[in-house]
C-alpha positions in Angstrom: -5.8 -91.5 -107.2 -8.1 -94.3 -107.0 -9.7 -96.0 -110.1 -13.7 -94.5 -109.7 -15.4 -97.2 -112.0 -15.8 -100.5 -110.1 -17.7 -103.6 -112.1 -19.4 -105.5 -109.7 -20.0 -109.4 -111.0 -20.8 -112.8 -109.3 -16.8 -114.2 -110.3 -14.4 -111.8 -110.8 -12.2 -114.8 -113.3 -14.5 -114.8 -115.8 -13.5 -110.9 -116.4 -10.2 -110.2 -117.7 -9.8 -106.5 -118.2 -6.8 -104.8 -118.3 -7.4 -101.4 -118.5 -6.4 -99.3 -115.3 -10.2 -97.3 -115.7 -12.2 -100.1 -114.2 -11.6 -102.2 -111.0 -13.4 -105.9 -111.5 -14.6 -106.7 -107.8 -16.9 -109.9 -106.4 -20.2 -108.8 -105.1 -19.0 -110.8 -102.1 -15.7 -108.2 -101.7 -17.8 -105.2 -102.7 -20.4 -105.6 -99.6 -18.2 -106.5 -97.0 -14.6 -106.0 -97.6 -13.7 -102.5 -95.4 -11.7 -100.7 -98.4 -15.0 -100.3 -100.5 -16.8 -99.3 -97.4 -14.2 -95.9 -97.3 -13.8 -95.8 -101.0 -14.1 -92.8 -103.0 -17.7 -91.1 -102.8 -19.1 -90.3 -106.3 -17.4 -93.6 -107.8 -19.8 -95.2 -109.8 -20.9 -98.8 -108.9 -21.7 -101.0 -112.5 -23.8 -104.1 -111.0 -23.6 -106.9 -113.3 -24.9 -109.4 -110.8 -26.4 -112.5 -112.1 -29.7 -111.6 -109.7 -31.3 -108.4 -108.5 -34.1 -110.1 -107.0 -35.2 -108.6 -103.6 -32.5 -109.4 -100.8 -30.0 -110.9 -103.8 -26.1 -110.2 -103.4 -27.1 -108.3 -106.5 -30.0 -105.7 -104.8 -27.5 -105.2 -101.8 -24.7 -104.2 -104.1 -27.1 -101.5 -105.9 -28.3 -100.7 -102.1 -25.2 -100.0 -100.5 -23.7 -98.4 -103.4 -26.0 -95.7 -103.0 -25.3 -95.5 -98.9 -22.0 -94.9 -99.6 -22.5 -92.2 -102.0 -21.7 -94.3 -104.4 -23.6 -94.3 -108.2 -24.7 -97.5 -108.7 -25.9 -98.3 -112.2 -28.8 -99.5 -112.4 -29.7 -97.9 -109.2 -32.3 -99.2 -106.5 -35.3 -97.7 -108.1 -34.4 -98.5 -111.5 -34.4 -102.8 -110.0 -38.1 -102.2 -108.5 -39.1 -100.3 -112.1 -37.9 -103.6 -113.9 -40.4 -105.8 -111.6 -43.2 -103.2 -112.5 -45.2 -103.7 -116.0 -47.3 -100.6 -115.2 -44.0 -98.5 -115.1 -42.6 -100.1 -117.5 -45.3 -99.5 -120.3 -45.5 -95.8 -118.6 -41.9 -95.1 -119.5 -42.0 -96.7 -122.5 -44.6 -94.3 -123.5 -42.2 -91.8 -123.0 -40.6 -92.6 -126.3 -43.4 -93.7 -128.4 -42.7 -91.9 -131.4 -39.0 -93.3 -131.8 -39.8 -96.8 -130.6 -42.5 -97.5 -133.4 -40.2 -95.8 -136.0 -37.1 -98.0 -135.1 -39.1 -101.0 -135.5 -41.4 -100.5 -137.9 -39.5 -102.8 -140.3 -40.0 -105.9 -138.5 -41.9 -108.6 -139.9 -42.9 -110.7 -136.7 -45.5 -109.6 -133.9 -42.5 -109.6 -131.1 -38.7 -108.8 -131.2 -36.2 -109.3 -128.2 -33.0 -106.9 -127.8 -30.4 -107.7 -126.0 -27.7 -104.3 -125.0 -24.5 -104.1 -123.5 -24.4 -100.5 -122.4 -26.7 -99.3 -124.5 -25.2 -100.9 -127.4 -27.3 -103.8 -129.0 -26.2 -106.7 -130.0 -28.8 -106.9 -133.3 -27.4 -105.1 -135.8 -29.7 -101.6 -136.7 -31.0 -100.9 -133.8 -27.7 -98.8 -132.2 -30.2 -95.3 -131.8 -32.8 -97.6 -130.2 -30.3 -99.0 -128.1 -29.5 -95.4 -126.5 -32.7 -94.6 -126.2 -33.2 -97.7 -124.1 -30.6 -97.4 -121.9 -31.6 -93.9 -120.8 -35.1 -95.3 -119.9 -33.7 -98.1 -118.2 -30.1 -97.4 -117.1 -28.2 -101.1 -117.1 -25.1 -102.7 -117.9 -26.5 -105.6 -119.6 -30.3 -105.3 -120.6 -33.2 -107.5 -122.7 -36.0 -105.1 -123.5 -39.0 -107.0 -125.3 -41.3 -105.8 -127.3 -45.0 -106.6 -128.7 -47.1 -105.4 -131.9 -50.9 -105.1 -131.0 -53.1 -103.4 -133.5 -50.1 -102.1 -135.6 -48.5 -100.2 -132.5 -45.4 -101.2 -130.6 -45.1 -101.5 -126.9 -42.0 -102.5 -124.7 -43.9 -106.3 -122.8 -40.8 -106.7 -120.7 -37.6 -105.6 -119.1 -34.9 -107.2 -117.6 -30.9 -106.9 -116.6 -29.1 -110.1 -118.0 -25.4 -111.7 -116.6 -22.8 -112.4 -118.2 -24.3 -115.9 -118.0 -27.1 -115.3 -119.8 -24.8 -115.0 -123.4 -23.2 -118.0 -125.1 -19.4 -118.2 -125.0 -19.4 -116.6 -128.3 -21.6 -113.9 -127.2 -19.7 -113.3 -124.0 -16.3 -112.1 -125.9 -18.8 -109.1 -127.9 -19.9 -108.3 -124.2 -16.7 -108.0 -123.3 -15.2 -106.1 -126.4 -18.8 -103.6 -126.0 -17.7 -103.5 -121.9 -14.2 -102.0 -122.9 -15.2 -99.9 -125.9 -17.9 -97.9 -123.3 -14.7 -97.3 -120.5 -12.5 -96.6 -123.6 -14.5 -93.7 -124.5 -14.0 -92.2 -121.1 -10.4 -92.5 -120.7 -9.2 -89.4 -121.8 -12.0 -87.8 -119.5 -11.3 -89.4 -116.7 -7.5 -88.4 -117.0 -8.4 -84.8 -117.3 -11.0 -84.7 -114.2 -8.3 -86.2 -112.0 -6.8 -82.7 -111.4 -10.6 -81.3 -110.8 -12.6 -81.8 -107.3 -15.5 -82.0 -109.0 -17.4 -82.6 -112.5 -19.7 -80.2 -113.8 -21.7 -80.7 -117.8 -22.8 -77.5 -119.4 -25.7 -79.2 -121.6 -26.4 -77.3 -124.9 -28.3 -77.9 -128.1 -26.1 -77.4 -131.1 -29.1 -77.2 -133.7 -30.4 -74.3 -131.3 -31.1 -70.8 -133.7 -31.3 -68.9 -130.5 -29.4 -70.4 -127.5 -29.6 -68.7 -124.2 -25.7 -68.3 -124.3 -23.7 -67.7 -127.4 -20.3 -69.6 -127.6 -17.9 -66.7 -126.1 -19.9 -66.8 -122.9 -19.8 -70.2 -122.7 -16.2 -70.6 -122.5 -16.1 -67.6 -120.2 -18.2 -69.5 -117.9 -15.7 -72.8 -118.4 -12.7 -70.7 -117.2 -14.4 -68.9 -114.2 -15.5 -73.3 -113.3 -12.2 -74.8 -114.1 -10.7 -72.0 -111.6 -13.5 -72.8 -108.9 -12.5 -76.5 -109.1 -14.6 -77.8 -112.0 -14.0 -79.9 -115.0 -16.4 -78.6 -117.0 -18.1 -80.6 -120.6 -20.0 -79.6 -122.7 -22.9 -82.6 -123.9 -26.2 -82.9 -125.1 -29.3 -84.0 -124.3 -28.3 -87.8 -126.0 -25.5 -87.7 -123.2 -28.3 -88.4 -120.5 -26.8 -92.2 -120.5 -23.9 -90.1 -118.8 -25.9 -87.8 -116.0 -24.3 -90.1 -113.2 -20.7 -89.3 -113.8 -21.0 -85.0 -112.9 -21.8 -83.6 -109.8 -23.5 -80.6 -111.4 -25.7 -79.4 -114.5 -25.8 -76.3 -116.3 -28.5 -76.0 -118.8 -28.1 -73.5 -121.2 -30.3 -74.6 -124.2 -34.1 -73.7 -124.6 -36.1 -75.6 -121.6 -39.6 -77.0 -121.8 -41.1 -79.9 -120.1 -42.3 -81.4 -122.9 -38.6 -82.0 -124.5 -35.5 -84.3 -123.5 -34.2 -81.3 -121.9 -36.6 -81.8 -119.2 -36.0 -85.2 -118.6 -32.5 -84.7 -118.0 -33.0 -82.1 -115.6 -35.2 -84.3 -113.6 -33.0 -87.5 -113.7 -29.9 -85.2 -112.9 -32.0 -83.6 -109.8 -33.2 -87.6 -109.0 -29.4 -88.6 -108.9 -28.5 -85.8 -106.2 -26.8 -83.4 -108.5 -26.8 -79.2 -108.2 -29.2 -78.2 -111.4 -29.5 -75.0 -113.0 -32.0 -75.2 -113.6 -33.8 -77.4 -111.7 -36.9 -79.4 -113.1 -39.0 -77.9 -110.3 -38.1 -74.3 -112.2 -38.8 -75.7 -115.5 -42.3 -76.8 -114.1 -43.0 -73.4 -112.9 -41.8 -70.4 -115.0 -42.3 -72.5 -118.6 -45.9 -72.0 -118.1 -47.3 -69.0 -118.1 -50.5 -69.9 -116.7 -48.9 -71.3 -113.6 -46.6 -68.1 -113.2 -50.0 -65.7 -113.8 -51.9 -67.7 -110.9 -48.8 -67.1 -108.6 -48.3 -63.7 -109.1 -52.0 -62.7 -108.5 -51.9 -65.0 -104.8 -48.2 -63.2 -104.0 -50.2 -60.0 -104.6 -47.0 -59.0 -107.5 -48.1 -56.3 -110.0 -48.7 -57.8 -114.0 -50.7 -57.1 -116.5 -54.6 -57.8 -116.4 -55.0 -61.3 -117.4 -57.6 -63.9 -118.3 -57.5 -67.6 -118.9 -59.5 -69.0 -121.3 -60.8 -72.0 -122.7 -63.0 -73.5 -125.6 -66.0 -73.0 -123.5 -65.3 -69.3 -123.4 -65.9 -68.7 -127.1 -69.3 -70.4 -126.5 -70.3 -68.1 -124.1 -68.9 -65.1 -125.9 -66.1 -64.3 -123.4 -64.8 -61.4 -126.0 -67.2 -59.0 -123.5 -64.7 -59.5 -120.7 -61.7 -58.8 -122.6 -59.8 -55.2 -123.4 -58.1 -54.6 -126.9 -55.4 -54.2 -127.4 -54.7 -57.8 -125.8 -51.9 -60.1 -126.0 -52.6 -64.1 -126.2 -50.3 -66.2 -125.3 -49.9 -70.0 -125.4 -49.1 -71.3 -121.9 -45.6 -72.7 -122.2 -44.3 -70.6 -125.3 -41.1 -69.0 -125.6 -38.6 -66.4 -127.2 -42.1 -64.8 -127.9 -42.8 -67.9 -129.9 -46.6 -68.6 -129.7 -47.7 -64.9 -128.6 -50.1 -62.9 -131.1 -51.2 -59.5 -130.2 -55.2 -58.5 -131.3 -56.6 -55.4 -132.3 -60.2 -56.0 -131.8 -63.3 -58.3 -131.3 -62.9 -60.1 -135.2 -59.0 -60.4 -134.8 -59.4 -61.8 -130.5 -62.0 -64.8 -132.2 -60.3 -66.0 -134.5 -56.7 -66.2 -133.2 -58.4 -67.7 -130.2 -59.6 -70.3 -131.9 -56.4 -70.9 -134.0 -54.2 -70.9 -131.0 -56.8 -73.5 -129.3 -56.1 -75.8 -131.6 -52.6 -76.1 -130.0 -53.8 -75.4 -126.3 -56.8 -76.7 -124.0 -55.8 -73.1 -122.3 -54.8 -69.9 -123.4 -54.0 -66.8 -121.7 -54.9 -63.5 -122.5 -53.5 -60.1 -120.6 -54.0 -56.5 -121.4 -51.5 -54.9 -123.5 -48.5 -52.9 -121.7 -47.4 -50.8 -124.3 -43.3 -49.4 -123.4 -40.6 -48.7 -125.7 -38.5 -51.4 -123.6 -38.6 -54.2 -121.0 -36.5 -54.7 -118.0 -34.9 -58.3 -117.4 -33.0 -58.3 -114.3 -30.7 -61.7 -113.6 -31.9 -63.3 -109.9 -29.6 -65.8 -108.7 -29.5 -67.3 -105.3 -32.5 -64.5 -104.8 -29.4 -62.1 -105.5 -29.6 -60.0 -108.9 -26.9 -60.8 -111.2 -27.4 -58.4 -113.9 -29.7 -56.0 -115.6 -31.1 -55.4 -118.8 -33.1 -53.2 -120.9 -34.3 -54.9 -123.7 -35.3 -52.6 -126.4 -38.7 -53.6 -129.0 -37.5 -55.0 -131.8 -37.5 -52.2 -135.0 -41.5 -51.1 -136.0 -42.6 -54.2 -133.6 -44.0 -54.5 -130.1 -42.1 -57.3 -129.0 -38.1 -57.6 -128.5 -38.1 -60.5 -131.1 -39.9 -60.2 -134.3 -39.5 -63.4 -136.2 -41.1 -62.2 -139.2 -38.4 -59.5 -139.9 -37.3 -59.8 -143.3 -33.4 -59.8 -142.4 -31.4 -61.3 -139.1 -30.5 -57.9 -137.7 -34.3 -56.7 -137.7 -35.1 -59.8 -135.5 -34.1 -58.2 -132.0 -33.9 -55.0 -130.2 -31.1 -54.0 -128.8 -30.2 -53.8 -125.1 -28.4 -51.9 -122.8 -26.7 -53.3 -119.5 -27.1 -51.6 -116.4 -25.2 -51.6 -113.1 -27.8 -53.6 -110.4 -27.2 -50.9 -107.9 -28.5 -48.5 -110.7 -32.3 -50.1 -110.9 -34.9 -48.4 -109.7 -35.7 -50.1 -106.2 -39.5 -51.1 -107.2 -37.7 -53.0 -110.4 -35.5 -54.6 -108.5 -37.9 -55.3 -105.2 -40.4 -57.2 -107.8 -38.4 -58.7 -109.5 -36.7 -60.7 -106.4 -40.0 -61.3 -105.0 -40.9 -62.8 -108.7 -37.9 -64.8 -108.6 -38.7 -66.3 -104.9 -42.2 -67.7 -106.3 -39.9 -69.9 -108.4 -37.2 -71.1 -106.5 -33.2 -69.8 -105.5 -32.1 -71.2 -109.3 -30.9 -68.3 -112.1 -33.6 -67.1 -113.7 -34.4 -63.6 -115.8 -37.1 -61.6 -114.7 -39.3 -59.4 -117.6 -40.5 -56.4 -116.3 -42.5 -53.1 -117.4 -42.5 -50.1 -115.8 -45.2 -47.4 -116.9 -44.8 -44.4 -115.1 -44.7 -45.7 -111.1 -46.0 -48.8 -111.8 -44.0 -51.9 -111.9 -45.6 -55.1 -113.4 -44.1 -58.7 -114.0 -44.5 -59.5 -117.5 -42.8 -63.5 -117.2 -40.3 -65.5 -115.1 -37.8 -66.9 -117.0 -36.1 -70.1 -116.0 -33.0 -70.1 -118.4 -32.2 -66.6 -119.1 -29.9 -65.4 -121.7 -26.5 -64.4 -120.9 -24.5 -63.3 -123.8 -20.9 -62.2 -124.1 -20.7 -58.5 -124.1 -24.6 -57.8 -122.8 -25.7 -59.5 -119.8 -21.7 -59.8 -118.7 -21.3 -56.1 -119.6 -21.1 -54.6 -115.7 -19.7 -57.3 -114.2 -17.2 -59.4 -116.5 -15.7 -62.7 -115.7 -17.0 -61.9 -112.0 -20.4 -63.0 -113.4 -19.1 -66.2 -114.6 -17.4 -66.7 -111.4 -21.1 -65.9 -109.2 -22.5 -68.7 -111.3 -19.5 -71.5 -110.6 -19.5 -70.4 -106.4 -23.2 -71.2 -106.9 -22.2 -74.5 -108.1 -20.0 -75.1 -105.9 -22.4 -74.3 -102.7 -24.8 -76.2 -104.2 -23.2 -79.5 -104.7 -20.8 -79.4 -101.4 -24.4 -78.7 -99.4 -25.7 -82.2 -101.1 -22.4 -83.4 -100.1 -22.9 -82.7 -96.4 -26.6 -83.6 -96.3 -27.2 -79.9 -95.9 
């Protein structure tokens, strides 16, 4: 099988690697010698030209790497974000926070870092370094940086050569080069006998994880079977996104958090998402999801958005009690508060204002369980009843003095067994949002139907939502997968 990590550099002598994971090639060889015109789609492309200046030998390599289906790092938008300062002080913004506490030691008004893969070549600066290279993906990279009024800000990118070390410099390169292929070998050995590579992303500091460990390796069995090689990283993996062919989040999505970001990098780079950062957008907040429902004409609770200007204008007269307010991109009933009356509505509204510019209000739906029913390519997968959590009116009481008291319990259900209004909204709910996997909440009072929320990343637990169906509901996920990323294959 044919080595899939090709270093592209101006003079191929200068480069004296040995190990059999990375194939040294001349830009010149790259762009017009015939075997790298066939070679292996999904190898990925490291461009370490000495220019990547419009119409450069570098720019081409980076250009045709992608036309081949190749991943070419950095890639063509990443070359015309380096000759951007407005995108480059945008994306710096994007890690603010860790930027001015990774420098806030430094004496002097500017600071240049210099990184080899992510790795940087001052000492201390290693977690910076990472960060870096997620922003701006490039083999060799100076980032610059400038203190104005006691704040930080990144004054200038740009991908370096191996030219642009000293000799002495250029044998660290080299040593950093190796060490980042090192860490892949045994990797790269075990997706050899895989047609294609899919990373299950997880947060291992999660309390509550949308999948407990048991279902993940169920769904690593049913993928490895389906053709996958399946691993399991993080969102400080992103660095990584280019080597898979498909990403399965199953850690707690919002768009304000890394997990976001990787979901819309992995959907940028062509790969099969679940879910995708389209999803995210959409079902995360609850505002968007309450405007759709009401245009698609789907059944939900009476609800109300409201603002600071509505406690100025007494907006409590408009309002039913009980009421439930919610902030708009809460979740795991995190940042819901249920009100009595009048005195408890005003002053939770203000409270929760404080966090939001909107809140959202909806009539209470009183039930002694909800129904979550599993959509996946607008197909249900599963269904739930979740049962209120003991002497609460939610299915999660965080306040519960001991672990056991936190949740209701469910019971699984056969999807041919749901009532056909369940599972005819919740399919309609689902379509609002995409073909992704997503759990649909539902109440059903009498022979009314109502969607409560759209749920982008929905829990799937060993022994609940697999109940019915087993390892076959492993096995629906990993054929999704593998639809999904042969139909990006084909241009489909």
């Amino acid at each position: 099988m044919p080595v899939l990590n090709l270093l592209i550099v101006d003079n191929p002598s200068r480069w004296d690697f040995t190990t059999d994971q990375v194939e040294v090639v001349s830009a010149k060889s790259y762009l017009s010698d015939e075997r790298y015109q066939r070679f292996s789609s999904g190898a990925r492309v490291f461009n370490l030209c000495r220019s990547y200046s419009y119409q450069s030998l570098g720019y081409y390599v980076s250009l045709l790497a992608e036309a081949r289906g190749h991943r070419a790092i950095p890639d063509v938008a990443t070359l015309r974000d380096f000759r951007s300062s407005a995108v480059v002080r945008m994306r710096g913004m994007e890690w603010e926070e860790e930027i001015q506490l990774a420098l806030r030691k430094v004496e002097t008004d500017e600071i240049t870092l210099r990184l080899v893969f992510g790795q940087s070549l001052t000492p201390g600066y290693s977690s910076l370094g990472q960060r870096l290279f997620r922003l701006f993906p490039s083999p060799l990279l100076k980032v610059q940086f400038g203190r104005r009024k006691n704040v930080w800000t990144i004054t200038g990118v740009a991908p370096l050569s191996l030219q642009s070390f000293s000799e002495e410099e250029r044998l660290v390169v080299k040593e950093r080069v190796g060490f980042y292929f090192s860490k892949r070998q045994n990797t790269t050995k075990q997706k050899k006998k895989f047609l294609y590579d899919l990373a299950v992303v997880i947060d291992p500091t999660e309390i509550s994880p949308p999948s407990d460990s048991k279902a993940l390796e169920r769904f690593a069995t049913a993928a490895r079977e389906i053709g996958f090689c399946t691993e399991t990283i993080t969102t400080d993996d992103i660095d990584r996104i280019k080597e898979f062919d498909a990403v399965f989040i199953r850690q707690t999505t919002a768009v304000d958090r890394p997990i976001y970001q990787l979901s819309r990098l992995a959907y940028a780079e062509g790969l099969a998402v679940i879910d995708d950062p389209w999803s995210i957008l959409k079902s995360t907040n609850k505002i968007y999801m309450a405007e759709s429902l009401a245009r698609a004409r789907i059944p939900a609770p009476k609800t109300w958005i409201l603002t600071k200007e509505d406690l100025k204008i007494n907006c409590t007269q408009k309002v039913t009690y009980p009421c439930v307010l919610k902030i708009p991109d809460g979740a795991f009933s995190v940042g819901v508060r249920k009100v009595e009356n009048r005195e408890e509505f005003v002053t939770t509204l203000k409270s929760m204002l404080d966090r939001s510019e909107l809140i959202l209000a909806q009539a209470f739906v009183p039930s002694e369980y909800d129904w979550r029913v599993g959509i996946l390519d607008n197909q249900p997968l599963f269904a739930c009843r979740y049962f209120m959590a003991k002497d609460h009116w939610q299915i999660y009481n965080w306040a519960a003095e001991s672990e056991d008291l936190q949740s209701g319990g469910a019971e699984t259900l056969h999807v041919d067994d749901l009532p056909p209004q369940v599972l005819e909204t919740a399919q309609r709910a689902a379509r609002l949002v995409g073909d992704g996997l997503y759990g649909i909440d539902l109440k059903q009072v009498g022979k009314e139907v109502m969607v409560i929320e759209v749920n982008d990343n929905p829990s799937i637990e060993a022994g609940i939502e697999d109940k019915m169906l087993g390892m076959e509901l492993y096995f629906r996920i990993a054929r999704s997968f593998r639809r999904r990323v042969e139909a990006l294959r084909s241009g489909l």
